[in-house]
C-alpha positions, 0 to 999 in steps of 0.5 A: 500500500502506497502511501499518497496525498490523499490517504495524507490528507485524510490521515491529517483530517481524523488527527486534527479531529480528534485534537480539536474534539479534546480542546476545552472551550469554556462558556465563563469569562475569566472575571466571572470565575473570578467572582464565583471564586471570591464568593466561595472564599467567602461562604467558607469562611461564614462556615467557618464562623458559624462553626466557631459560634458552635463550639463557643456555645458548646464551650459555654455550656461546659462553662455552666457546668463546672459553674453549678458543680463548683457551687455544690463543691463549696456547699459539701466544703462549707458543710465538712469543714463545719463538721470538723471545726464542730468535732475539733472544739469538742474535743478542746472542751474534753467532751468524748469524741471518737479520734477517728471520727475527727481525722475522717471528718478532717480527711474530708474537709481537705478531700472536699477543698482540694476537689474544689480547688481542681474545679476551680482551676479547670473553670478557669481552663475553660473560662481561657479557652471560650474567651480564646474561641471569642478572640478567633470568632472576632477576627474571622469576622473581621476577615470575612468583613474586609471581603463582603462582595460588591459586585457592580455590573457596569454598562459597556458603553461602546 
Protein backbone atom coordinates (compact mmCIF):
# COMPACT_ATOMS: atom_id res chain seq x y z
CA UNK A 1 0.00 0.00 0.00
CA UNK A 2 1.25 3.35 -1.40
CA UNK A 3 1.08 5.95 0.83
CA UNK A 4 -0.40 9.16 -1.27
CA UNK A 5 -1.69 12.59 -0.95
CA UNK A 6 -4.77 11.68 -0.09
CA UNK A 7 -4.52 8.87 2.37
CA UNK A 8 -2.11 12.05 3.91
CA UNK A 9 -4.96 14.31 3.74
CA UNK A 10 -7.39 12.01 5.49
CA UNK A 11 -4.63 10.69 7.68
CA UNK A 12 -4.41 14.93 8.61
CA UNK A 13 -8.32 15.28 8.87
CA UNK A 14 -9.40 12.26 11.56
CA UNK A 15 -5.77 13.53 13.76
CA UNK A 16 -6.94 17.07 13.59
CA UNK A 17 -10.23 15.99 14.79
CA UNK A 18 -9.68 14.19 17.15
CA UNK A 19 -7.38 17.47 18.70
CA UNK A 20 -9.79 19.55 18.34
CA UNK A 21 -12.77 17.11 19.50
CA UNK A 22 -10.28 17.24 23.22
CA UNK A 23 -9.63 21.24 23.22
CA UNK A 24 -11.93 22.68 26.18
CA UNK A 25 -13.50 25.94 25.28
CA UNK A 26 -15.04 27.47 28.43
CA UNK A 27 -18.59 29.33 28.38
CA UNK A 28 -17.41 31.59 31.53
CA UNK A 29 -15.17 34.62 31.14
CA UNK A 30 -12.19 34.66 33.31
CA UNK A 31 -13.76 37.78 35.59
CA UNK A 32 -16.85 35.97 36.36
CA UNK A 33 -14.95 32.55 37.52
CA UNK A 34 -13.01 35.27 39.32
CA UNK A 35 -16.48 36.36 41.03
CA UNK A 36 -17.68 32.59 41.85
CA UNK A 37 -14.36 32.15 43.28
CA UNK A 38 -14.25 35.02 45.76
CA UNK A 39 -17.64 34.22 46.99
CA UNK A 40 -16.97 30.68 47.62
CA UNK A 41 -13.93 32.17 49.73
CA UNK A 42 -16.27 33.95 51.25
CA UNK A 43 -19.26 31.08 52.02
CA UNK A 44 -16.25 29.03 53.85
CA UNK A 45 -15.21 31.49 55.99
CA UNK A 46 -19.03 32.23 57.15
CA UNK A 47 -18.98 28.30 57.61
CA UNK A 48 -16.13 28.93 59.28
CA UNK A 49 -17.68 31.38 61.95
CA UNK A 50 -20.64 29.68 62.31
CA UNK A 51 -18.56 26.75 63.33
CA UNK A 52 -16.66 28.63 65.90
CA UNK A 53 -20.14 30.17 67.25
CA UNK A 54 -20.89 26.23 67.73
CA UNK A 55 -18.26 25.45 69.74
CA UNK A 56 -18.30 28.72 71.94
CA UNK A 57 -21.62 27.58 72.71
CA UNK A 58 -20.92 24.27 73.31
CA UNK A 59 -17.55 25.61 75.45
CA UNK A 60 -20.36 27.96 77.36
CA UNK A 61 -22.37 25.41 78.18
CA UNK A 62 -19.09 23.39 79.59
CA UNK A 63 -18.52 26.83 81.27
CA UNK A 64 -22.41 26.35 83.40
CA UNK A 65 -21.44 23.19 84.34
CA UNK A 66 -18.47 23.35 86.13
CA UNK A 67 -20.45 26.59 87.47
CA UNK A 68 -23.11 24.53 89.10
CA UNK A 69 -20.75 21.68 90.15
CA UNK A 70 -18.49 24.42 91.94
CA UNK A 71 -21.44 25.53 93.59
CA UNK A 72 -22.30 22.18 95.22
CA UNK A 73 -18.35 21.82 95.88
CA UNK A 74 -18.35 24.59 98.04
CA UNK A 75 -21.62 23.55 99.78
CA UNK A 76 -20.21 19.98 100.54
CA UNK A 77 -16.78 22.19 101.70
CA UNK A 78 -18.65 24.62 103.84
CA UNK A 79 -20.74 21.82 105.41
CA UNK A 80 -17.24 19.20 106.13
CA UNK A 81 -15.24 21.79 107.24
CA UNK A 82 -18.04 22.73 109.80
CA UNK A 83 -18.07 19.32 110.84
CA UNK A 84 -14.76 19.24 111.84
CA UNK A 85 -14.40 22.50 113.25
CA UNK A 86 -17.54 21.24 115.49
CA UNK A 87 -15.93 17.98 116.11
CA UNK A 88 -12.42 19.58 116.93
CA UNK A 89 -13.93 22.02 119.76
CA UNK A 90 -15.40 19.33 121.14
CA UNK A 91 -12.52 17.60 121.56
CA UNK A 92 -10.93 21.10 123.05
CA UNK A 93 -13.59 21.17 125.73
CA UNK A 94 -12.78 17.16 126.88
CA UNK A 95 -16.16 16.28 125.52
CA UNK A 96 -15.99 12.50 124.48
CA UNK A 97 -15.29 12.04 120.63
CA UNK A 98 -14.29 9.22 118.81
CA UNK A 99 -10.36 10.16 117.07
CA UNK A 100 -11.29 8.57 114.08
CA UNK A 101 -14.22 10.45 113.92
CA UNK A 102 -12.17 13.84 113.80
CA UNK A 103 -9.30 12.64 111.49
CA UNK A 104 -12.06 11.22 108.90
CA UNK A 105 -14.16 14.41 109.36
CA UNK A 106 -10.87 16.44 108.74
CA UNK A 107 -9.68 13.97 105.84
CA UNK A 108 -12.92 15.01 104.32
CA UNK A 109 -12.81 18.77 104.64
CA UNK A 110 -9.04 18.81 102.90
CA UNK A 111 -10.70 15.87 100.02
CA UNK A 112 -13.74 18.49 99.61
CA UNK A 113 -11.17 21.82 99.38
CA UNK A 114 -8.85 20.03 97.13
CA UNK A 115 -11.83 18.88 94.60
CA UNK A 116 -12.90 22.21 94.94
CA UNK A 117 -9.56 23.93 94.11
CA UNK A 118 -9.40 21.13 90.87
CA UNK A 119 -12.78 22.79 89.65
CA UNK A 120 -11.77 25.80 90.17
CA UNK A 121 -8.54 25.98 88.45
CA UNK A 122 -10.50 23.92 85.41
CA UNK A 123 -13.34 26.58 85.20
CA UNK A 124 -10.74 28.64 84.84
CA UNK A 125 -9.01 26.49 81.65
CA UNK A 126 -12.32 26.71 80.18
CA UNK A 127 -13.35 30.42 81.05
CA UNK A 128 -9.43 30.76 78.61
CA UNK A 129 -10.43 28.64 76.22
CA UNK A 130 -14.11 30.23 75.21
CA UNK A 131 -12.51 33.67 75.61
CA UNK A 132 -9.91 32.21 73.37
CA UNK A 133 -12.54 30.97 70.52
CA UNK A 134 -14.03 34.52 71.19
CA UNK A 135 -10.97 36.15 70.03
CA UNK A 136 -10.90 33.59 66.90
CA UNK A 137 -14.75 34.26 66.43
CA UNK A 138 -13.86 38.06 66.17
CA UNK A 139 -11.07 38.04 63.67
CA UNK A 140 -12.80 35.88 61.38
CA UNK A 141 -15.46 38.30 61.18
CA UNK A 142 -13.33 40.82 60.84
CA UNK A 143 -11.79 38.99 57.74
CA UNK A 144 -14.79 37.87 56.43
CA UNK A 145 -15.85 41.77 56.55
CA UNK A 146 -12.78 43.02 54.53
CA UNK A 147 -14.10 40.50 51.82
CA UNK A 148 -18.27 41.01 51.60
CA UNK A 149 -18.52 41.12 47.64
CA UNK A 150 -19.77 44.34 45.93
CA UNK A 151 -20.47 43.29 42.74
CA UNK A 152 -21.27 46.48 40.38
CA UNK A 153 -22.45 45.39 36.58
CA UNK A 154 -21.35 48.34 34.60
CA UNK A 155 -22.86 49.38 31.04
CA UNK A 156 -20.09 48.63 28.39
CA UNK A 157 -20.92 51.95 26.58
CA UNK A 158 -19.30 51.41 23.02
Amino acid sequence: MKFNKFNAVVFFCIFSLHATAQKYTPKVSRDSIAILTSRTEVLKSAIKVNDLKLAEGSQESDIEKLELKIVELRSLDKASSDESLRLSESLKTGNETDLKKVDRAARKAASNAKSLKNALEKLNKQIDKAEDIKNQIQTEERKLSYRDLLIIFMKNNN
